[in-house]
C-alpha positions as CSV (number, residue, x, y, z in Angstrom):
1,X,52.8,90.6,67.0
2,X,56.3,90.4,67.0
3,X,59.2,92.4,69.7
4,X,60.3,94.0,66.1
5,X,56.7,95.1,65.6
6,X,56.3,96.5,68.6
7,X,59.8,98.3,68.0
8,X,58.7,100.3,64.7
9,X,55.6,100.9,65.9
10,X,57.3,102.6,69.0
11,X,60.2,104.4,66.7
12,X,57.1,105.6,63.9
13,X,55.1,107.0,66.8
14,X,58.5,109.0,68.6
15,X,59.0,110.1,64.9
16,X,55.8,111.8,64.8
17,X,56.2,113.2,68.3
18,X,59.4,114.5,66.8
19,X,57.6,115.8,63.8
20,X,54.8,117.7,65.8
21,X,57.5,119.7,67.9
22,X,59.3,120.6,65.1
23,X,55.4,121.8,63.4
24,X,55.2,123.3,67.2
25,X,58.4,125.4,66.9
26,X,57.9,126.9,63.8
27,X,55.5,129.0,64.8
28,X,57.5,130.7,67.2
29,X,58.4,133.9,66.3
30,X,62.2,134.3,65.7
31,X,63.4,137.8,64.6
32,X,63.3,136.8,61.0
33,X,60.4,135.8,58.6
34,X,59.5,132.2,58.1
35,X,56.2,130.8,56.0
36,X,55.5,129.0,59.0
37,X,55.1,131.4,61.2
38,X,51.7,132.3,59.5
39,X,50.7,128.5,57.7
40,X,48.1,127.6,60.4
41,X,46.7,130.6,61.3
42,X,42.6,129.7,60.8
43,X,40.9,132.2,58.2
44,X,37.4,131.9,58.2
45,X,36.6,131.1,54.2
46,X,33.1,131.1,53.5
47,X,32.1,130.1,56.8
48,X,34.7,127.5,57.1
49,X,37.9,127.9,59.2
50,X,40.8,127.2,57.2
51,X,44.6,127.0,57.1
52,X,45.9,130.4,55.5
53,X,48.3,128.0,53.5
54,X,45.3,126.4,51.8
55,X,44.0,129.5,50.3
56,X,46.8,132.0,49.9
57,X,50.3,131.7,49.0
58,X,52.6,132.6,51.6
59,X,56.3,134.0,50.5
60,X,59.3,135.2,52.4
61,X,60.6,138.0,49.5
62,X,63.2,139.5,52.8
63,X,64.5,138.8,55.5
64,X,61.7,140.5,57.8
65,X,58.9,140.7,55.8
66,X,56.2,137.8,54.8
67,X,53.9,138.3,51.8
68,X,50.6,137.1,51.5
69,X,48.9,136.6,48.3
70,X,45.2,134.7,48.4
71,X,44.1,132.8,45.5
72,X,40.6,134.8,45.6
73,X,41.0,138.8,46.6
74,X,37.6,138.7,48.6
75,X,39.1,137.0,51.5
76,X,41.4,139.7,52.5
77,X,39.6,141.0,54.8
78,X,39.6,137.8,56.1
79,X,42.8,137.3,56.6
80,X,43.6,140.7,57.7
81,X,41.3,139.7,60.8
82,X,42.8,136.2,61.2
83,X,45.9,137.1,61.0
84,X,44.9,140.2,63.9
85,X,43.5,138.0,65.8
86,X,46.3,135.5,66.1
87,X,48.7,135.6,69.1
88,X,51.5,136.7,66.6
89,X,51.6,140.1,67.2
90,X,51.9,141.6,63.9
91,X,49.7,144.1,62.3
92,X,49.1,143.1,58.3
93,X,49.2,145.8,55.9
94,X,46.6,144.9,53.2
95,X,47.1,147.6,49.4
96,X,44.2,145.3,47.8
97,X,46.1,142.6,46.2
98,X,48.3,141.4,49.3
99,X,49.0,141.6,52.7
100,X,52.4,142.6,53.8
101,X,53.4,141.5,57.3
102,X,56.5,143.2,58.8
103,X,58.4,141.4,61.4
104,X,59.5,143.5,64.3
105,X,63.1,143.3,66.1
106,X,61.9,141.5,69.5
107,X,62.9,142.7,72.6
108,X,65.4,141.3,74.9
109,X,62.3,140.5,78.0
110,X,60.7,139.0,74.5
111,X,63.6,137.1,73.3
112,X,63.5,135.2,76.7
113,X,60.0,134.8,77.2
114,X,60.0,132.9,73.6
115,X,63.3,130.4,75.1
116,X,61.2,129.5,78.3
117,X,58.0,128.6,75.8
118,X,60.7,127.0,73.3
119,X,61.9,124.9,76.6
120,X,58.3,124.0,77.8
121,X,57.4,123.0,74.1
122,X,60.5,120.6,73.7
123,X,59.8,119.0,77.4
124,X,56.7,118.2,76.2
125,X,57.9,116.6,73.4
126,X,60.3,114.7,75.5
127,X,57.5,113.4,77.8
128,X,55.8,112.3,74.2
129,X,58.4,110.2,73.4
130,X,58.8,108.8,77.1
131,X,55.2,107.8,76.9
132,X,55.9,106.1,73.6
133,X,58.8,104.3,75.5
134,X,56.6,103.3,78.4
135,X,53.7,102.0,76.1
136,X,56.3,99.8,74.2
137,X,57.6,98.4,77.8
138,X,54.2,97.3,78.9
139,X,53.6,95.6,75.3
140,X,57.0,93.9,75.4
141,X,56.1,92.8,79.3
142,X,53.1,91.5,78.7
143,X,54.5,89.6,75.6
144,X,56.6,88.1,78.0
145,X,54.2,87.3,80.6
146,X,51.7,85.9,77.4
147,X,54.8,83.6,76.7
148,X,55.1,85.5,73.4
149,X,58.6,86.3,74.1
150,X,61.9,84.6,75.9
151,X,63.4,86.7,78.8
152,X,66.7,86.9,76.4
153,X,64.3,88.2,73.5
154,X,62.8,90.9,76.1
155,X,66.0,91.7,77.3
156,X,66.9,92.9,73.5
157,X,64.1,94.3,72.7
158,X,64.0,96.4,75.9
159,X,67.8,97.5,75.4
160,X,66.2,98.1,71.2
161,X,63.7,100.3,72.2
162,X,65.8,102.2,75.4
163,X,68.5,103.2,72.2
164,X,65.5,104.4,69.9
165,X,64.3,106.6,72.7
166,X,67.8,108.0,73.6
167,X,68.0,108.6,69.7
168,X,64.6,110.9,69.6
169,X,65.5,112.5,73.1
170,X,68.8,113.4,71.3
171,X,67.8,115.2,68.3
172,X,64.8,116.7,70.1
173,X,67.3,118.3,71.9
174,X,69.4,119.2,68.8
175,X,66.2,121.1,68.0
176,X,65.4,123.2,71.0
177,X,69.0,124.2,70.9
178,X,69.0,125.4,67.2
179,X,65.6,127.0,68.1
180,X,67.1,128.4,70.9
181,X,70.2,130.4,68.9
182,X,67.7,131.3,66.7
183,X,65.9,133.2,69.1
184,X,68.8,134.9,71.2
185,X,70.2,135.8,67.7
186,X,70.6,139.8,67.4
């Protein structure tokens, strides 16, 4: 293993920490309608819990509404439940072919209650890639220590993987601040 392996392994893995926050965030409930918001909620399908994107179609036909149409209409009631017993807060509205979910103004006390969870979320993100940072320093020490790697060839990789990290910490929080307009957004 090379100093450059260990640097793409480290940048792949802070991509993916990237990736998961940005998964993360979409489900936070903005003022307006997003397919995400729903995508993961777990519908039990014949005894199996699965992704409401994986058996329905999920469309965003206004700004405030989401439309749910399942491939098979026995699962409604299904979804109807799944979707009630989510932590989203919205109550479906089911005519027999699809459920209609209505996205409610939030609240001021809401609206900043979502920015402190946004906030939490992305420090946890940080501390992901951090972790990824501190893995690759260990690797790249004990490279050294193994004689795998000249202190000059250490020295590079460590300044390498310190700008990677910076890069990820930056547009993590490029993220939390889009997020964060979002949410204060009347």
């Amino acid at each position: 293993m090379s100093a450059d392996d260990v640097l793409t392994s480290a940048e792949g893995k802070m991509s993916k920490a990237v990736s998961v926050l940005k998964d993360d965030l979409s489900a936070i409930r903005t003022g307006r309608a997003s397919a995400g918001l729903v995508n993961n909620v777990k519908v039990d399908y014949h005894g199996v819990p699965m992704p409401l994107n994986q058996i329905a179609s999920i469309s965003v036909p206004e700004a405030r509404m989401i439309v749910i149409q399942p491939w098979e209409r026995d699962i409604l009631p299904s979804i109807d439940k799944a979707i009630l017993k989510s932590d989203l807060g919205l109550n479906p509205t089911n005519d027999g072919n699809v459920i209609r979910l209505v996205i409610p103004q939030l609240t001021e006390e809401r609206r900043n209650q979502l920015v402190k969870t946004v906030r939490k979320r992305v420090e946890d993100g940080k501390v992901a890639v951090r972790n990824v940072r501190r893995d690759g320093l260990e690797k790249l020490r004990e490279m050294k220590d193994g004689k795998e790697l000249s202190e000059d060839e250490q020295k590079r990789a460590l300044g390498q993987l310190q700008q990677i990290t910076d890069r990820f910490v930056d547009e993590i929080d490029k993220i939390a601040k889009g997020k964060e307009a979002e949410l204060l957004e009347f």
